[in-house]
C-alpha positions, -999 to 999 in steps of 0.1 A, spaced: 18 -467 -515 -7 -447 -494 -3 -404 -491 13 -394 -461 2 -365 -436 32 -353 -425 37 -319 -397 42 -298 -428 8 -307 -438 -7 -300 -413 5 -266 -403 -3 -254 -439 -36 -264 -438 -40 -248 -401 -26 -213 -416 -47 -215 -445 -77 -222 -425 -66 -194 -396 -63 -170 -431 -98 -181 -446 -116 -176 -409 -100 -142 -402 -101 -126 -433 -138 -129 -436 -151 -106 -418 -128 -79 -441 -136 -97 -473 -173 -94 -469 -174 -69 -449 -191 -84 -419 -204 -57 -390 -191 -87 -366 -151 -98 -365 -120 -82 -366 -112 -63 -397 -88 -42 -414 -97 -2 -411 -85 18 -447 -64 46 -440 -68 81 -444 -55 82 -478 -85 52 -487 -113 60 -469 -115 100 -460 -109 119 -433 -96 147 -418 -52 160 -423 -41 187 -394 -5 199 -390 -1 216 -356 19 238 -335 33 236 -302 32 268 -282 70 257 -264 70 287 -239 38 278 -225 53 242 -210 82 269 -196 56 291 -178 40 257 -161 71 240 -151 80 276 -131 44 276 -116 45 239 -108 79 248 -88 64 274 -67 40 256 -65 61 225 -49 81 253 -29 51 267 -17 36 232 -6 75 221 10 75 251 33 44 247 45 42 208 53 77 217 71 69 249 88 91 266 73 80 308 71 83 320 40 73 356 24 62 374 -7 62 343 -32 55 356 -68 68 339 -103 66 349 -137 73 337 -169 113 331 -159 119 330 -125 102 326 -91 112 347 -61 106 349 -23 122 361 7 128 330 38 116 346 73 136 322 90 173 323 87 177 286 106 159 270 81 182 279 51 199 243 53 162 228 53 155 248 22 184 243 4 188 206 9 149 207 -11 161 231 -41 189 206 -41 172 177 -50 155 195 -76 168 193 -110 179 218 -137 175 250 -111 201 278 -107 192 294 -73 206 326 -65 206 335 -28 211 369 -17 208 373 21 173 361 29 163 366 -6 159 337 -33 158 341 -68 152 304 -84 156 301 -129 156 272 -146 189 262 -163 190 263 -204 193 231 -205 166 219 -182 145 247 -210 154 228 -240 145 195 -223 109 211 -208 101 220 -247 112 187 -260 94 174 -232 65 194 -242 64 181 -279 65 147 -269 39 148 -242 13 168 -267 18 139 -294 16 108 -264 -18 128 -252 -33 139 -285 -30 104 -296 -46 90 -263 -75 116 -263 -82 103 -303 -83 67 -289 -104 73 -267 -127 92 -290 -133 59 -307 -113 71 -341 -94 36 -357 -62 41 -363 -53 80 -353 -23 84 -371 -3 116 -344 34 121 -350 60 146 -346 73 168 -377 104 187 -375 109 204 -342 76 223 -334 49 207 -349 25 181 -350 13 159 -382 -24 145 -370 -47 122 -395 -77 114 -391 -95 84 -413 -132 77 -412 -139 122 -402 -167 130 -426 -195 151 -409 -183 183 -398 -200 176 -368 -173 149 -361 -149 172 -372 -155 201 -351 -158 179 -320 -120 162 -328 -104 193 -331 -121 207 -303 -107 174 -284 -73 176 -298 -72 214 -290 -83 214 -256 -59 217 -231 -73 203 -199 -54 224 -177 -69 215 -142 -59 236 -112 -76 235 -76 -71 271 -61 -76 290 -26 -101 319 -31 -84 347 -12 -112 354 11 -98 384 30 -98 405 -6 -123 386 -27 -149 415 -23 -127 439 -38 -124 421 -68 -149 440 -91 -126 473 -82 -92 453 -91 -69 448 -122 -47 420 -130 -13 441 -121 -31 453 -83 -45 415 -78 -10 400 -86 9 428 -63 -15 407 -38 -2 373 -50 -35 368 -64 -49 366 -101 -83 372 -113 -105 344 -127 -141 345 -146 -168 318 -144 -169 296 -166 -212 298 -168 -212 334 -160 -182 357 -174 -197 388 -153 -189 369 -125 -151 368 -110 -132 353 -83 -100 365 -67 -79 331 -57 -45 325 -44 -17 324 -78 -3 298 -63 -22 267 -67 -30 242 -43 -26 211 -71 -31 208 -109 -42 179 -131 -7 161 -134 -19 143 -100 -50 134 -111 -51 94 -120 -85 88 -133 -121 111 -145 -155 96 -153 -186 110 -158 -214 108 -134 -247 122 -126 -256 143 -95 -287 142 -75 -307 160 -101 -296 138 -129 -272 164 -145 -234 148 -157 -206 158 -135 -169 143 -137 -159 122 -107 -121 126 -101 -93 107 -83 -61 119 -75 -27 102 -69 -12 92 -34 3 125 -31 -26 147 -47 -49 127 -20 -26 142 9 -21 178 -3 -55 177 -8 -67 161 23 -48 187 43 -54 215 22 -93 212 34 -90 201 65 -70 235 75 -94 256 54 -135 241 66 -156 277 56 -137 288 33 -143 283 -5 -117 257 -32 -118 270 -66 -119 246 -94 -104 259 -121 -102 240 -155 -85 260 -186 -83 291 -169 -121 293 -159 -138 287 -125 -159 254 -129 -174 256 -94 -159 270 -60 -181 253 -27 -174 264 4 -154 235 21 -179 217 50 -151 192 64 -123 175 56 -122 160 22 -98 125 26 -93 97 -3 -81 117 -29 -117 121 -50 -134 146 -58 -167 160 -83 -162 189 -113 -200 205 -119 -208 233 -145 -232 222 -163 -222 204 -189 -242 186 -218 -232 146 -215 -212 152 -246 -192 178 -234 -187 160 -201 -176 126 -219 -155 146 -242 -134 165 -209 -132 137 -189 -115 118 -220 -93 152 -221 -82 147 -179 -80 109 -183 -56 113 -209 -31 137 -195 -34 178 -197 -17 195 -228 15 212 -209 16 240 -241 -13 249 -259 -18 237 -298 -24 259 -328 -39 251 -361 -13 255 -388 -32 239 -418 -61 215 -421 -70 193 -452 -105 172 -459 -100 143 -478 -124 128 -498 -136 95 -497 -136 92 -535 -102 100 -538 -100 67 -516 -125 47 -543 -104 52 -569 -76 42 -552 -90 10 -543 -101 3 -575 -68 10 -587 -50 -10 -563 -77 -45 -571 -71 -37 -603 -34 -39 -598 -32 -66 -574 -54 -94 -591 -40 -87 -629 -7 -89 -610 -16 -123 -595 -34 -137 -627 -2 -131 -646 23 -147 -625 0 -177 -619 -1 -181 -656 36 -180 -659 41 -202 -628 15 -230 -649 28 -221 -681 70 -230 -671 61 -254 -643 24 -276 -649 15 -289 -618 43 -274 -594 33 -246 -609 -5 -249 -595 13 -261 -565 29 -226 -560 1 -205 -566 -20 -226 -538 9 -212 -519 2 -180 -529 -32 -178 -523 -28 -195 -486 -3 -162 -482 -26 -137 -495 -50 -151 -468 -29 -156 -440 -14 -110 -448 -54 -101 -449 -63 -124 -415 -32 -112 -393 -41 -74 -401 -75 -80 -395 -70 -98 -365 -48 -68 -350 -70 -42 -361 -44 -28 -387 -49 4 -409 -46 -3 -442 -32 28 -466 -25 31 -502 15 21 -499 3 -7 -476 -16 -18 -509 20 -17 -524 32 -39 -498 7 -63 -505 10 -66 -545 48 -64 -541 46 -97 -517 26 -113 -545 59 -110 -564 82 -121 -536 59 -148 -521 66 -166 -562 101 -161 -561 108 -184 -532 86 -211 -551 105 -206 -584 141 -209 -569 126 -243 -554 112 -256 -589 148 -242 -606 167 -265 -580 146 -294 -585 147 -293 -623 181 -290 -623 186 -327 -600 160 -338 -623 182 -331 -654 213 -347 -635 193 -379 -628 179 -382 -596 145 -394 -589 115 -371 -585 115 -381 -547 153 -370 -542 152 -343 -565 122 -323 -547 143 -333 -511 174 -323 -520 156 -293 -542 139 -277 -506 177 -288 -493 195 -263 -517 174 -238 -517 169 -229 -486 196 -208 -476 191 -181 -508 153 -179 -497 160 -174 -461 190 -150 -469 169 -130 -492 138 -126 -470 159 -115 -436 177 -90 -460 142 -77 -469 130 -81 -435 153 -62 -419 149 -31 -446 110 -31 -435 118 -32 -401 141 -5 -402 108 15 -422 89 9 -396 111 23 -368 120 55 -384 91 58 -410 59 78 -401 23 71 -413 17 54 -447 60 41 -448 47 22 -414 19 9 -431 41 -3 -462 64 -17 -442 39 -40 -424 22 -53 -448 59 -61 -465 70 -78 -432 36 -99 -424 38 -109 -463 74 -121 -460 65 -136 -427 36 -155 -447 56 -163 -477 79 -184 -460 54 -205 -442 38 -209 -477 68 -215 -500 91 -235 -477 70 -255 -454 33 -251 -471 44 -264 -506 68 -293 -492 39 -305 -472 18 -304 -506 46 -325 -521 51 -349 -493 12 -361 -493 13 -361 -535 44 -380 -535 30 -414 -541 10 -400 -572 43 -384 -585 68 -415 -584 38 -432 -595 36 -411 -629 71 -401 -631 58 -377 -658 79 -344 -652 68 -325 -683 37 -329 -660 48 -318 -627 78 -295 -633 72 -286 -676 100 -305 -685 106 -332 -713 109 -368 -705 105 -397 -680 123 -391 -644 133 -428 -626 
């Protein structure tokens, strides 16, 4: 009676070799391949808790409705006078009284507004609600842009995430030199505020005799240089459009070789800005990027497609590192530094060490106990266990994963539960082997029975780790893969791996029929 290759076979041996080939390049720690990155906690880095300045995101959403107001009346002729804003309201006066239904049927369609109307006078708030939602807004946005901006950077594995209501819990594996440091938090800080303004013209020569309260009783504000402070511009307060239209920035090079960020803005950025310069030829558009004029050229024609060029001379770092900061969305409140924490990489060493140490005198001990009670099924199990220890270390490779000190945890606890599906299978087929059936019906009817407690006990642990994963943070996500890919694994390995092992050795077993041999028990099976 010849061995037979059965499916079961066959798929083992294709996981195990998938494992062997993709863990690899993490095992010897190839420059080439996929492999796993070590966390924060493993490898060093940089821990930053942050806050959110709330009121900031307030201020914006006001401006960026005046600023929509201001753009409405204008595309629909409609005469409007004295538009100011401030921290909590926006106010103007409507010159024509026949185009109150017009207005009104726009302040309409905005949301989270109370709008007060007084004659020909409009006072515009924003609801409490629509401020709670604008700071929770706020929070999200900084952790979705932060983490993008990190990403970008070329940092593995950024671990950003929300803690408690105002703050921000950043981690940064693999930030050693300071110089990497300072240049992350500079990034993470930054908060690309991009604004193109109209320099008031008509005043802008008064400037150097102004104050903020006079230039803002013009509807104006005051803005420095970004290259030289002494110099200042006078421009309009209410923008023409700001960054949340812009759709893509890239670093180029102008005609004497210096970087410059190319810009493109969004269908309706394009428009607003097409018009904007087509109405204004001779006079000058500010560029205004975190509250400091960039560059403001006098506008020759009409600029159309929605692109545009940010100069100031900037080193090729600085210009990589802003364009990654417009690319990735503009922070709508600024971020403060509430704590930072180094962590050293030998902190990491030794809890590596600790961990190998752990995991391999973990699986040394249980294969000895799986040999020592069950011979050859027992060698049968721990093949199984191996293939599974393989297959956890080639998926997180393959995906890129982050591997932290409880994700270490994970791993040696699936060592444990990867056995206990093989011993529940040995149990049941010892026990048909004591009632009399043959080794060939025994080990069937053994997978047969024990399939539903395996199953039922890995799903129940499968759903705990998922439910880690979707409300954990940080290092309980990182246990609660490594728990889920190695339960994933185990069952392949214990229930399909190990009855494929079987199958092909089955002629050699009913050949023998010695089961102190293959399952450590005492006499002769039929």
């Amino acid at each position: 009676m010849k061995s037979r290759i059965g499916y079961r076979i066959v798929i083992f041996t294709a996981a195990l070799l998938f494992g062997i080939l993709y863990s690899l390049p993490t095992l010897t720690d190839s420059k080439t391949g996929s492999k796993i990155s070590l966390g924060l906690d493993l490898q060093g880095g940089m821990y930053m808790l942050l806050g959110v300045k709330t009121e900031e995101a307030v201020e914006a959403k006001i401006k960026s409705i005046a600023a929509s107001i201001s753009y409405h009346a204008e595309s629909k002729d409609i005469l409007i006078d004295a538009l100011e804003f401030d921290d909590h309201h926006i106010a103007f006066e409507l010159l024509d009284p026949d185009e109150k239904a017009n207005l009104q049927k726009f302040l309409d369609e905005q949301q989270g507004l109370i709008v007060t109307v007084d004659g020909n006078e409009y006072s515009i708030m924003l609801t409490p609600e629509e401020i709670e939602l604008t700071k929770d807004f706020a929070i999200q946005q900084s952790v979705e842009t932060i983490r993008n901006r990190l990403d970008q950077f070329g940092l593995a594995e950024p671990n950003v995430a929300r803690q408690g209501k105002e703050k921000i819990l950043v981690e940064l594996p693999g930030v050693k030199t300071p110089e990497d440091e300072q240049r992350a938090r500079k990034l993470i800080g930054k908060t690309a505020h991009l604004e193109m303004m109209s320099v008031d013209e008509a005043n802008n020569n008064r400037v150097y005799m102004m104050d903020a309260a006079l230039a803002k009783s013009l509807g104006d504000r005051i803005v420095e240089d970004k290259n030289e402070p002494e110099t200042r511009y006078l421009l309009h307060q209410i923008p023409i459009l700001d960054g949340s239209m812009l759709t893509d920035a890239k670093v180029g090079y102008d005609q004497d070789n210096q970087p410059v960020i190319n810009f493109s803005l969004d269908a309706q950025g394009a428009e607003i800005f097409g018009n904007f310069t087509g109405k204004n030829v001779g006079n000058r558009l500010a560029i205004v990027l975190d509250g400091k004029v960039y560059s403001a050229p006098v506008i020759r024609e009409r600029i159309g497609g929605g692109s545009g060029q940010i100069s100031g001379g900037f080193s090729v770092q600085e210009a990589h590192d802003l364009a990654i900061a417009l690319r990735s969305g503009a922070l709508s409140a600024s971020v403060t530094m509430l704590e930072k924490r180094s962590v050293g990489p030998s902190l990491g060493a030794d809890s590596i060490k600790a961990s190998a140490i752990a995991l391999i005198s973990g699986f040394l001990l249980v294969a000895l106990f799986m040999i020592y009670f069950y011979r050859l099924s027992g060698v049968v199990s721990n093949i199984a266990l191996i293939a599974n220890l393989f297959i956890i270390i080639a998926v997180m490779s393959l995906f890129g994963a982050t591997l932290t000190l409880p994700g270490m945890v994970g791993i040696v606890l699936t060592v444990g539960m990867a056995v206990d599906a093989n011993v529940i299978i040995n149990e049941r087929i010892k026990e048909l082997l004591y009632e009399g059936k043959s080794m060939a019906k025994a080990i069937e009817d053994g997978y047969k029975n024990a399939f539903s407690a395996i199953i039922d006990a890995n799903i129940t642990t499968l759903i705990a780790a998922v439910a880690l994963y979707a409300y954990g943070t940080g290092p309980i996500k990182g246990f609660a893969i490594t728990l889920s890919i190695g339960i994933l694994a185990s069952m392949l390995t214990a229930i399909l791996g190990t009855h494929g092992i079987y199958e092909y050795l089955m002629p050699r077993i009913t050949q023998k029929r010695n089961i102190r041999l293959w399952f450590g028990m005492k006499g002769e099976a039929k």
